[in-house]
NUDO-684907 format. One record per residue: residue number from 1; z negated, x negated, y negated of N, C-alpha, C in turn. Coordinates in Angstrom, 2 decimals. Example, Ala and Ser with C-alpha at 12.3 -4.5 7.8 and 13.67 -1.06 7.14 Angstrom:
{site 1 {-7.80 -13.19 5.69} {-7.80 -12.30 4.50} {-7.80 -13.20 3.30}} {site 2 {-7.08 -12.85 2.25} {-7.14 -13.67 1.06} {-7.87 -12.90 -0.03}} 
//
This chain:
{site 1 {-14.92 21.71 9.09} {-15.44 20.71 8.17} {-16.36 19.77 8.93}} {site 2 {-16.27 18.69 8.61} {-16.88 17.80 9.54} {-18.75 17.28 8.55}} {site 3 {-19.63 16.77 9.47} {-20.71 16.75 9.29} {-20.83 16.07 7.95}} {site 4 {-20.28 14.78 7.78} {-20.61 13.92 6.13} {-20.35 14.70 5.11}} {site 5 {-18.77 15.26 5.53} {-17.93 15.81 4.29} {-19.56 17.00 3.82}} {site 6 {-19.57 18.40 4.60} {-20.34 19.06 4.84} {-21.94 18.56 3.57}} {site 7 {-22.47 17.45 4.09} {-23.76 16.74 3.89} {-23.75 16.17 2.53}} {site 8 {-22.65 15.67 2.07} {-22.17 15.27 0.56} {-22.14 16.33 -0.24}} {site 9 {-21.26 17.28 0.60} {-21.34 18.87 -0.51} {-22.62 19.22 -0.98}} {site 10 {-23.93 19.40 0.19} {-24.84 20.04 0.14} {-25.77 18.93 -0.83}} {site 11 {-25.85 17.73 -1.10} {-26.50 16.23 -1.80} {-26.35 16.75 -2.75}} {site 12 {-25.01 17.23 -3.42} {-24.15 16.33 -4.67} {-24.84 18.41 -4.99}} {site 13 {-24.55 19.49 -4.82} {-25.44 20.32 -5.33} {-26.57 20.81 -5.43}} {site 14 {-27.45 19.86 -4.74} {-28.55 20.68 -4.64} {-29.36 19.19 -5.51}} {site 15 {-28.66 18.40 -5.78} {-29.27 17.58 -6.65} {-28.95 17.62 -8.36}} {site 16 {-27.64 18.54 -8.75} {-27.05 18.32 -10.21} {-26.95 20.04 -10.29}} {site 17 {-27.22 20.62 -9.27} {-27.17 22.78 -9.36} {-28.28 22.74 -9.46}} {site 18 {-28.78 23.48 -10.16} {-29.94 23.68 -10.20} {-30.45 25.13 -9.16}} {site 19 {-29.62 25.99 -9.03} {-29.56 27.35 -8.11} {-30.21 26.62 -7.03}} {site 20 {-29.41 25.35 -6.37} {-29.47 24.90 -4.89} {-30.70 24.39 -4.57}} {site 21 {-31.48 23.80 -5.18} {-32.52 22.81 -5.14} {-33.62 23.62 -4.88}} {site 22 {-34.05 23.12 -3.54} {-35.44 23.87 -2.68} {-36.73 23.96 -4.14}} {site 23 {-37.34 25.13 -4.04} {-38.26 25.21 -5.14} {-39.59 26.37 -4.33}} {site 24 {-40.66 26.28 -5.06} {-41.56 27.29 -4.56} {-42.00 28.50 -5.44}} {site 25 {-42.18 29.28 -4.56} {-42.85 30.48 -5.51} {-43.94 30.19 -6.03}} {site 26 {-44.67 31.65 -6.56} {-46.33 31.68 -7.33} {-47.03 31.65 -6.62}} {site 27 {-46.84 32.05 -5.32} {-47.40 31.92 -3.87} {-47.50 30.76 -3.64}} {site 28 {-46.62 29.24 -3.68} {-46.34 28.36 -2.67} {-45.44 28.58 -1.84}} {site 29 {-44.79 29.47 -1.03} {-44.21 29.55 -0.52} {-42.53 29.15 -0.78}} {site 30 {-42.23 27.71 0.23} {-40.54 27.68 -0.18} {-39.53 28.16 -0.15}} {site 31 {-38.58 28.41 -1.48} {-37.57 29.12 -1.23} {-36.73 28.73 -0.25}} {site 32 {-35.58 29.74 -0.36} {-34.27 29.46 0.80} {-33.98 27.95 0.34}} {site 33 {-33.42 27.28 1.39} {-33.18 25.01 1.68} {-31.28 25.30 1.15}} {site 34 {-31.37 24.54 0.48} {-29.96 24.16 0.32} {-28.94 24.34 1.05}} {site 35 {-28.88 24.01 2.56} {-28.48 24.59 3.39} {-28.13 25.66 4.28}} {site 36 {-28.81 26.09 3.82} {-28.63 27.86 4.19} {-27.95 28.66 3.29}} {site 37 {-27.85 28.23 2.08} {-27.44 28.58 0.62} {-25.86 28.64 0.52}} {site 38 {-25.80 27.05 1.53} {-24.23 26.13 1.43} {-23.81 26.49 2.84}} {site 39 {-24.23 26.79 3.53} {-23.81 27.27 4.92} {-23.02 28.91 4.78}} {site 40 {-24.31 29.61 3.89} {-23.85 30.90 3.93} {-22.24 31.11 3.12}} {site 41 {-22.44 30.39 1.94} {-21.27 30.41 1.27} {-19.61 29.79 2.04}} {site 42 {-19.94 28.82 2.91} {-18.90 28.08 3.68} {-18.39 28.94 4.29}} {site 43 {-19.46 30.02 5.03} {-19.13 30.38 6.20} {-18.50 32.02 5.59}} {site 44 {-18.70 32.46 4.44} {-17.80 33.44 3.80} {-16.83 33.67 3.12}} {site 45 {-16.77 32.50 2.82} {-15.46 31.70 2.34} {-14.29 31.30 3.55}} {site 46 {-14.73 30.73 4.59} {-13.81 30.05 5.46} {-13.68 31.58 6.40}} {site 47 {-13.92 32.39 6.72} {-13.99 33.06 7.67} {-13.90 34.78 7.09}} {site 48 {-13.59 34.86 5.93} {-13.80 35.74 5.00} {-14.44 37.11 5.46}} {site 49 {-15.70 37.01 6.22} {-16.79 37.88 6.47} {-17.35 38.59 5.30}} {site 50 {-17.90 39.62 5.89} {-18.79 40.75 5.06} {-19.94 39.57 4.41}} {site 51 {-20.58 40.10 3.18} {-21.75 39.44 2.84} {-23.29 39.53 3.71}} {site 52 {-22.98 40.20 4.58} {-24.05 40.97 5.11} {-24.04 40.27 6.10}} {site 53 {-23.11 39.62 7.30} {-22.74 39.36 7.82} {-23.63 38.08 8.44}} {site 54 {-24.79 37.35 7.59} {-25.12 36.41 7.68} {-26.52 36.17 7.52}} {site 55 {-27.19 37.69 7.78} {-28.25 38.36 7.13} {-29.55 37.43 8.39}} {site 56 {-29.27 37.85 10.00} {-29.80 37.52 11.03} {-29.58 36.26 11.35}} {site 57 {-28.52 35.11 11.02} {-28.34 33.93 11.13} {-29.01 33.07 10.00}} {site 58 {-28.79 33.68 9.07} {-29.36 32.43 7.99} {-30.54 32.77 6.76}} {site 59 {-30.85 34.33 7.27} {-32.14 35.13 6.79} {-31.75 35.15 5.37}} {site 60 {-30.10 35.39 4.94} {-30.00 35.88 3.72} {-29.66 37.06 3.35}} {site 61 {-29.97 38.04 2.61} {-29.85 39.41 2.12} {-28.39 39.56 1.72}} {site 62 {-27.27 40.67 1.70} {-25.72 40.79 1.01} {-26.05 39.89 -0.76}} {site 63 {-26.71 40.34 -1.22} {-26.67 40.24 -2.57} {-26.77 38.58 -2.65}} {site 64 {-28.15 38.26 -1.98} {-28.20 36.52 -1.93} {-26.92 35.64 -1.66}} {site 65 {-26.48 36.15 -0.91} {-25.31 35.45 -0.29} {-24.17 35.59 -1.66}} {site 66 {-23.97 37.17 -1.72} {-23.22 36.89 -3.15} {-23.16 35.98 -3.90}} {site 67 {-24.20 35.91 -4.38} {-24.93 34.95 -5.62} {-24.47 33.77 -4.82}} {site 68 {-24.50 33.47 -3.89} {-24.49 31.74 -3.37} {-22.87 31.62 -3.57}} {site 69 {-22.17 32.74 -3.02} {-20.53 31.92 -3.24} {-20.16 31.96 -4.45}} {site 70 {-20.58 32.89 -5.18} {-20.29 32.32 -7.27} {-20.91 31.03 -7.17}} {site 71 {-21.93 30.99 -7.94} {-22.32 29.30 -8.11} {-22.10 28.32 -6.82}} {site 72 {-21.65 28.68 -5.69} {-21.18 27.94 -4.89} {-19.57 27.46 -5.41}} {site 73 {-18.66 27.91 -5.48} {-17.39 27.98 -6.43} {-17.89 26.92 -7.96}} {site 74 {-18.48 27.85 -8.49} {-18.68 27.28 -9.68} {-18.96 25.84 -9.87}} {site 75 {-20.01 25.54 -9.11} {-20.33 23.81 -8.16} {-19.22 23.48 -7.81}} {site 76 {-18.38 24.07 -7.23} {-17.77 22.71 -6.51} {-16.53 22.76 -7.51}} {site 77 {-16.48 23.39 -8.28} {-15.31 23.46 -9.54} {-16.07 22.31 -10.57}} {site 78 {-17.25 22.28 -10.64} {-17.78 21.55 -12.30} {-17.98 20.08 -11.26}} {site 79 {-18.44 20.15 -9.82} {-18.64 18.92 -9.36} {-17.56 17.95 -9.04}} {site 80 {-16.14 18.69 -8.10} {-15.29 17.87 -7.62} {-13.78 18.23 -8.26}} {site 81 {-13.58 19.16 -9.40} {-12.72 19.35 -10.17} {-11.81 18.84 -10.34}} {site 82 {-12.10 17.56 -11.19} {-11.52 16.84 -12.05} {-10.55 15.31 -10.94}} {site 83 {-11.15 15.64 -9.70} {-11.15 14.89 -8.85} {-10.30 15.31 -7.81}} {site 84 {-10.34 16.57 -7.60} {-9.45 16.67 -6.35} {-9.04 18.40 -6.90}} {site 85 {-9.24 18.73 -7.52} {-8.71 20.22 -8.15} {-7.84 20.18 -9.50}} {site 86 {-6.51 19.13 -9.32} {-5.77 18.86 -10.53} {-4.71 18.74 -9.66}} {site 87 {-3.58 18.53 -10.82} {-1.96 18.54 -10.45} {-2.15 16.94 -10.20}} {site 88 {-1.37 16.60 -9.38} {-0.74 14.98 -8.68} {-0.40 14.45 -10.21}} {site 89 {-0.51 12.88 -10.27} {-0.12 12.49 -11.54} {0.86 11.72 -10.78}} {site 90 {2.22 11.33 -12.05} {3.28 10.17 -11.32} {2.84 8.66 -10.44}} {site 91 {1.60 8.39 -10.56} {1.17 7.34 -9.60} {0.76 8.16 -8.40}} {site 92 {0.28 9.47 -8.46} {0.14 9.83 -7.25} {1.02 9.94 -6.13}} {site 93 {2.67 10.43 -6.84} {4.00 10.64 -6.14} {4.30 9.57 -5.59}} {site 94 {4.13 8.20 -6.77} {4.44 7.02 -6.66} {3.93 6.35 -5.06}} {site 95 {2.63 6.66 -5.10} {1.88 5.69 -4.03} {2.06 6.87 -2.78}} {site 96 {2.56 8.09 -2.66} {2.57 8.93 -1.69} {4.09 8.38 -1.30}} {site 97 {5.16 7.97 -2.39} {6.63 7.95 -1.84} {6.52 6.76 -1.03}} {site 98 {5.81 5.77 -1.91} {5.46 4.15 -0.99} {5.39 4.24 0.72}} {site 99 {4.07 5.18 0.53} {3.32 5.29 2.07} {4.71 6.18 3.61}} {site 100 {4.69 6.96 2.24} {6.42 7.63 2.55} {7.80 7.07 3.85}} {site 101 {7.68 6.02 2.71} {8.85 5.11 2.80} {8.45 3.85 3.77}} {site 102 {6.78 3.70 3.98} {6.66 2.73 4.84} {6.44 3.11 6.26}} {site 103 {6.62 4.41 6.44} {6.10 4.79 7.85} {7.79 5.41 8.13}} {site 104 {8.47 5.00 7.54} {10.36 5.47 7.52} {10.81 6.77 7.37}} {site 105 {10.22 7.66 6.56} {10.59 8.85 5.97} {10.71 8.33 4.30}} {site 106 {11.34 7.83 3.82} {11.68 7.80 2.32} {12.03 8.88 1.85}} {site 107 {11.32 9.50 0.31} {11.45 10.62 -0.31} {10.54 11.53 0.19}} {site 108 {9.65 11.62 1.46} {8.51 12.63 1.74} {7.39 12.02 1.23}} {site 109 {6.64 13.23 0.24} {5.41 13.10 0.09} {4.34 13.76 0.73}} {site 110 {4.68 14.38 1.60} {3.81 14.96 2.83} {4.25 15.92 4.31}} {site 111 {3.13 16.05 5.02} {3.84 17.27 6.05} {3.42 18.63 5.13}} {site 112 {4.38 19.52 5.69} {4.46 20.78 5.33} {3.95 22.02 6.47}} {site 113 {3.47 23.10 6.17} {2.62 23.74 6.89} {2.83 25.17 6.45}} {site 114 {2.98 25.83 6.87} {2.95 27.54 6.63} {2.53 28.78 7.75}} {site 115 {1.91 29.65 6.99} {1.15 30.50 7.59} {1.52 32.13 7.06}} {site 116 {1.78 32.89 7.74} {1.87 34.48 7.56} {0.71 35.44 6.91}} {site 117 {0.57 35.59 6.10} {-0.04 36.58 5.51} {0.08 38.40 5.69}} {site 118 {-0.25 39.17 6.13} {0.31 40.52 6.13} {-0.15 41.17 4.56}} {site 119 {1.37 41.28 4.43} {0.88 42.45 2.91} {1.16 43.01 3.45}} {site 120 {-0.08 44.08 2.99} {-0.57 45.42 3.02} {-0.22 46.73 2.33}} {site 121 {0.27 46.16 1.04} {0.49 47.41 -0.11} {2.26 46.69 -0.32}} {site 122 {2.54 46.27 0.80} {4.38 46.22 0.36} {5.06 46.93 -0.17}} {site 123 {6.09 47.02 -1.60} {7.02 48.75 -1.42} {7.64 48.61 -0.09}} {site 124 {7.70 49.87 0.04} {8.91 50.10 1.20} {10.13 49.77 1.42}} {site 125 {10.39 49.59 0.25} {11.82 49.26 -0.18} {12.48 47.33 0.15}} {site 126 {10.99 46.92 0.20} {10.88 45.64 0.34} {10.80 45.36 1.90}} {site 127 {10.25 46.15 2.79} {9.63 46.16 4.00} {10.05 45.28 4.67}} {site 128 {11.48 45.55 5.21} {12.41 44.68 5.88} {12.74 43.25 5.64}} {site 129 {12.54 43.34 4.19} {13.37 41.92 3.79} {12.12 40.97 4.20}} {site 130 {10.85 41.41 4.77} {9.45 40.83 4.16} {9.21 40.80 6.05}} {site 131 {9.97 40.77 6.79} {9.48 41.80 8.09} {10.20 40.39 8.98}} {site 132 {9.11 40.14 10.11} {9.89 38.99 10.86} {10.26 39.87 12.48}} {site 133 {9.13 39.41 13.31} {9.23 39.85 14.39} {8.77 41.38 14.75}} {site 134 {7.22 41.78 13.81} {6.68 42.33 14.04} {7.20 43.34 12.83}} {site 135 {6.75 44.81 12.77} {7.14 45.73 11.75} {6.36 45.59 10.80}} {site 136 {5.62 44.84 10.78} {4.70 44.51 9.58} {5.11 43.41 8.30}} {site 137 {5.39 43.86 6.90} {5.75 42.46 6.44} {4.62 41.59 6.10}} {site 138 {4.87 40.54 5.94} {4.00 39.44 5.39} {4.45 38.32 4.32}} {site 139 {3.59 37.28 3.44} {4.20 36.63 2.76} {3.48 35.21 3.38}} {site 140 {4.62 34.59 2.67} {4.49 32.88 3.46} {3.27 32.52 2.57}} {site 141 {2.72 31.39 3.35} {1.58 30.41 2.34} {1.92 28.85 2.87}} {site 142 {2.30 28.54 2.06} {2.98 27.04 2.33} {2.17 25.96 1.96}} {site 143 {1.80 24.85 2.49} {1.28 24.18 2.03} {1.48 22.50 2.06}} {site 144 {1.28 21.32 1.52} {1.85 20.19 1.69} {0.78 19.64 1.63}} {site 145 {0.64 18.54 2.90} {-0.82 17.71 2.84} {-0.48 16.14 3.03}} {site 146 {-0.85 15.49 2.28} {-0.47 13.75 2.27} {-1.40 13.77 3.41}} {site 147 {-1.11 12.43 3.98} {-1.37 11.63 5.63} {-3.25 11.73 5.48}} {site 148 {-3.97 11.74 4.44} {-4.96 11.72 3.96} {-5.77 13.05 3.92}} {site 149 {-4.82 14.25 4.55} {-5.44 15.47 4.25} {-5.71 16.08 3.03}} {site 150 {-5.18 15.58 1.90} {-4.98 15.50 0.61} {-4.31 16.78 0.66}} {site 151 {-4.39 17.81 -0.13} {-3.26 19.35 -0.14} {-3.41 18.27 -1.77}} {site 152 {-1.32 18.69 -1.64} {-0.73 18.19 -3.05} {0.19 19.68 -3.85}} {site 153 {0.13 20.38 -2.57} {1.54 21.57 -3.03} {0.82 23.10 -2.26}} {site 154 {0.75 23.95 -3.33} {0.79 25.60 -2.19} {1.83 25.94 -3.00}} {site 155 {2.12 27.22 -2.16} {3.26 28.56 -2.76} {3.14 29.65 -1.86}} {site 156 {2.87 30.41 -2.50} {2.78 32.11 -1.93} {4.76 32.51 -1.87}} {site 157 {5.01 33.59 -1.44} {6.12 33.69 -1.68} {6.95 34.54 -0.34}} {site 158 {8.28 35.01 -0.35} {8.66 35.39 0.73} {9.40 34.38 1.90}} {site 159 {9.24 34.64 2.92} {9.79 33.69 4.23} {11.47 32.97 3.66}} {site 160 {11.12 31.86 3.98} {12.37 31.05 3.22} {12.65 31.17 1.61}} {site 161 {11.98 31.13 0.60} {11.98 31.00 -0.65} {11.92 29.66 -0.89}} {site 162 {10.69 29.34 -0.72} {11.01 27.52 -1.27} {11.00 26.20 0.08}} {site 163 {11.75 26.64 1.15} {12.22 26.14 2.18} {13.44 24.88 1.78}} {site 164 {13.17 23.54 2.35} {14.04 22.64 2.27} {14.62 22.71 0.63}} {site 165 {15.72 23.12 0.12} {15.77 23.21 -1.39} {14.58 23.19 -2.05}} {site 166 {13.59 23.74 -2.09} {12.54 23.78 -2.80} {11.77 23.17 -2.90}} {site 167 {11.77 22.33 -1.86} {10.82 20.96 -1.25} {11.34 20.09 -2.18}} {site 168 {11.73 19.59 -2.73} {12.44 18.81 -3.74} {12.60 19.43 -5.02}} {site 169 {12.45 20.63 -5.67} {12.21 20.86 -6.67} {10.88 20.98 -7.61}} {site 170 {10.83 20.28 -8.49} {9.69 19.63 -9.33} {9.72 19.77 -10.67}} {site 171 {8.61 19.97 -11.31} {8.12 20.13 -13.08} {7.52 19.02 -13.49}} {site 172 {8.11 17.82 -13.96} {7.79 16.62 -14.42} {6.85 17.12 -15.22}} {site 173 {6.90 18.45 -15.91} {5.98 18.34 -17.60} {4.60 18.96 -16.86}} {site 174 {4.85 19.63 -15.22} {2.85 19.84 -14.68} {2.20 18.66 -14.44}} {site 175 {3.14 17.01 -13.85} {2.41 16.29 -13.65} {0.88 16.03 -14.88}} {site 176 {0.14 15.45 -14.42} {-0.53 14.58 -15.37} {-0.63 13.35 -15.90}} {site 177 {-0.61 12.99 -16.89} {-0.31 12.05 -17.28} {-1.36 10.99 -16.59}} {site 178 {-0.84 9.81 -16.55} {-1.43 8.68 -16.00} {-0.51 7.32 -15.63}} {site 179 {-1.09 6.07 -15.69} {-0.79 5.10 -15.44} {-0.11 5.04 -13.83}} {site 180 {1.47 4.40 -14.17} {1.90 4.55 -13.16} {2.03 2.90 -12.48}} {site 181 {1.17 1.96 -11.12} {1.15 0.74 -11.08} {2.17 0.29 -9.94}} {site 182 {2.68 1.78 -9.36} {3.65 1.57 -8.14} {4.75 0.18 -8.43}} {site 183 {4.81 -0.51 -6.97} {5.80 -1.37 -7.23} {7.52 -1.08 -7.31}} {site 184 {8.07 0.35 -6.70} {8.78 0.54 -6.90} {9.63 1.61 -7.53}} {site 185 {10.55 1.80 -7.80} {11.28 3.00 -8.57} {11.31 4.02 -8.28}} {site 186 {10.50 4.66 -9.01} {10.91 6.52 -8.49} {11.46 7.28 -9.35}} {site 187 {12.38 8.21 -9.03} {12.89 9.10 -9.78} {12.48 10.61 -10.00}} {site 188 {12.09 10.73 -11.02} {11.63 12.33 -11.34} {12.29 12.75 -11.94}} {site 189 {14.06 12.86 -12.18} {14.60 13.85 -12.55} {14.57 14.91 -11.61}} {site 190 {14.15 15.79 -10.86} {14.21 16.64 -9.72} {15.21 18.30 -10.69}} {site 191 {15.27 18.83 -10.18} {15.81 20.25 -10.57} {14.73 21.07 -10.55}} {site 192 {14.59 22.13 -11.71} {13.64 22.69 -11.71} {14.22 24.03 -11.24}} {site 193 {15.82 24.67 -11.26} {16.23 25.51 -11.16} {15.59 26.83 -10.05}} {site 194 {14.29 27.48 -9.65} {14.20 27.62 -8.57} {14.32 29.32 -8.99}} {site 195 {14.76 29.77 -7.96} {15.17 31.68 -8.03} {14.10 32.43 -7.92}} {site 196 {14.32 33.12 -8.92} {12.93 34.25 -9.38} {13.49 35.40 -8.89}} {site 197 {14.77 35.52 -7.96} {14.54 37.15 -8.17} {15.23 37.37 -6.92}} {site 198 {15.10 38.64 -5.95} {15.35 38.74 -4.67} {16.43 38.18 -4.07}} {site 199 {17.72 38.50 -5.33} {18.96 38.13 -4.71} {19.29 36.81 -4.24}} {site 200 {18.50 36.08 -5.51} {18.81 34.76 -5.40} {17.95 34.58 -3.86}} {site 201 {16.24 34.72 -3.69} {16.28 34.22 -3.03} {16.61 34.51 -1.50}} {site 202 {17.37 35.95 -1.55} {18.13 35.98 -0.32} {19.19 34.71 0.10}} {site 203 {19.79 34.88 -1.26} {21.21 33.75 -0.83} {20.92 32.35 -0.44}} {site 204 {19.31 31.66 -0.85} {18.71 30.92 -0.25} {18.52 31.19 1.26}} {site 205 {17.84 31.62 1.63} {17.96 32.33 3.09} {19.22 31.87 3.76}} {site 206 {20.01 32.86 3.27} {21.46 32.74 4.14} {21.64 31.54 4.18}} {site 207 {21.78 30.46 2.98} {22.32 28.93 3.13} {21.54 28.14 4.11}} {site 208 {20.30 28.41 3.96} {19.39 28.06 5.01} {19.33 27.88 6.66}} {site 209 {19.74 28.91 7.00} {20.02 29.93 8.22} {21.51 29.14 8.92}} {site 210 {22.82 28.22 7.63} {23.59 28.12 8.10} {24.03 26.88 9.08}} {site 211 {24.15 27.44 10.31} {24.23 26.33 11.21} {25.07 24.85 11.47}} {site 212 {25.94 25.07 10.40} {26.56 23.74 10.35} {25.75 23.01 9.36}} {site 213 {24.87 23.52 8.29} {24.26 22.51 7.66} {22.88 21.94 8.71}} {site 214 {22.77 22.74 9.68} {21.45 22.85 9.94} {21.45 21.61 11.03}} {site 215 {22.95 21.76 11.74} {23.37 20.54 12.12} {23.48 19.28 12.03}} {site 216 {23.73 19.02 10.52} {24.36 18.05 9.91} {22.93 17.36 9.60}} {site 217 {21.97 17.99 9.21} {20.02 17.65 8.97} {19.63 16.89 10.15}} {site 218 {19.85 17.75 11.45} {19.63 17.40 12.57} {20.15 15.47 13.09}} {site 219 {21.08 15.13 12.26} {22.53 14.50 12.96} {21.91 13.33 12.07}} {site 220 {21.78 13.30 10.62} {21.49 12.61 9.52} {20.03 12.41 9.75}} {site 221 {19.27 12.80 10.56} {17.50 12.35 10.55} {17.57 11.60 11.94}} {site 222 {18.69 11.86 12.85} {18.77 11.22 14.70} {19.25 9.56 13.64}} {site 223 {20.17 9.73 12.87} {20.97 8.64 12.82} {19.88 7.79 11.34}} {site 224 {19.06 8.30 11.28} {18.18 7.37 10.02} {17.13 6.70 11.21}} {site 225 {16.47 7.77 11.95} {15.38 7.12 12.97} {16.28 5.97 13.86}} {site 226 {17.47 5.83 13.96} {17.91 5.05 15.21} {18.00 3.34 14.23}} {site 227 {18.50 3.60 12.89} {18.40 2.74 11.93} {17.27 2.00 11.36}} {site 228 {16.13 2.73 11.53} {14.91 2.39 11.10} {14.69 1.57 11.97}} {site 229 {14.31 2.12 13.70} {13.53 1.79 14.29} {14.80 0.86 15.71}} {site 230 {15.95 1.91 15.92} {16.56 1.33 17.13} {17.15 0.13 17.74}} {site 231 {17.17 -0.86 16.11} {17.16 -2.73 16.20} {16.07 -3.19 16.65}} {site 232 {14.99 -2.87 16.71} {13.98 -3.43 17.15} {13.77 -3.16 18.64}} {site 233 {14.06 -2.41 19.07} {14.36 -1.86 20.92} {15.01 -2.47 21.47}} {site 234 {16.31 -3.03 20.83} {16.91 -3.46 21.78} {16.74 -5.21 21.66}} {site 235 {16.43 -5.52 20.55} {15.64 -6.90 20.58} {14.72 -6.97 21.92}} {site 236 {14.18 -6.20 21.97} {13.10 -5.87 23.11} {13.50 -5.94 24.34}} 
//
């Protein structure tokens, strides 16, 4: 997290939280600074450490620290909510397909990103299907971030579930409603059809996996980039 972002967090609660806001005892003496409050919580959150963990760095007790990542959560749910903790509305798709379409990927609304999780309490029965390199299974965490660092999309799920097919499947009725000012046409009929149950999303997998389509992706993205961009090269 970078220093402003960081410095806004710690402003915007320790001026409208009341928890956060430096105060004194019957003594005089000042309590724990906002920062130490918002540090401790960042840093148990991002790094998912013991509570205790932060006792000699930031002179807070397990329990204090507790207390800081509830109303730490709770803050940044009542503060930046409504703002950046909601479903994309159709102007959002709208102005993401634009930006999309002007950098010559038409139809992407972001890069995509995924990370391994190890489950722990897998059935056994599942082990394998859940199992890559290592004997351990794990589940995917997928995520989609506009050019802006914006996260628009997660999904938990098993390796290749909502891969390519799924990237394109959409619930017009989660958007939110809102004024749409985009200049051009988008279409949200998408398919909502997506497989709830192992078999299916094995047979996803397999289609996935198959090398003549995987080809044909390959062949159809060489021959869009040479279209976009390869008249202008040889002008050159």
């Amino acid at each position: 997290m970078n220093k402003p972002l960081f410095m806004h967090i710690v402003d915007r609660l320790s001026n409208e939280v009341l928890y956060f806001r430096e105060k004194k005892d019957g003594l005089g003496r000042i309590s724990l600074s906002p920062l130490q409050k918002c540090t401790a919580a960042i840093r148990t959150l991002a790094y998912g450490s013991a509570a205790d963990a932060v006792d000699e760095y930031l002179r807070l007790g397990e329990t204090t620290t507790r207390l800081c990542v509830k109303i730490f959560v709770e803050g940044i749910i009542y503060l930046f909510g409504d703002e950046y903790l909601r479903r994309p509305t159709p102007a959002d798709i709208q102005r993401l397909l634009d930006v999309g379409e002007y950098r010559g990927f038409p139809g992407m609304i972001g890069s995509i990103d995924c990370m391994h999780w190890e489950w722990k309490n897998c059935p056994t029965a599942w082990k394998e299907q859940y199992s890559r390199g290592s004997s351990k299974p794990t589940i995917v965490l997928e995520a989609i971030a506009s050019y802006d660092l914006w996260i628009w999309h997660a999904f938990f799920g098993p390796p290749g579930e909502n891969e390519r097919d799924g990237y394109t499947q959409y619930d017009v009725s989660e958007f939110q409603q809102g004024e749409d000012n985009g200049s051009s046409h988008v279409d949200l009929t998408y398919s909502t059809d997506i497989p709830t149950n192992i078999a299916n999303q094995m047979g996803v997998r397999i289609k996935i996996r198959d090398r003549q389509m995987h080809q044909q992706l390959k062949d159809d993205l060489v021959q869009h980039i040479w279209h976009k961009f390869g008249r202008d090269e040889d002008k050159n």
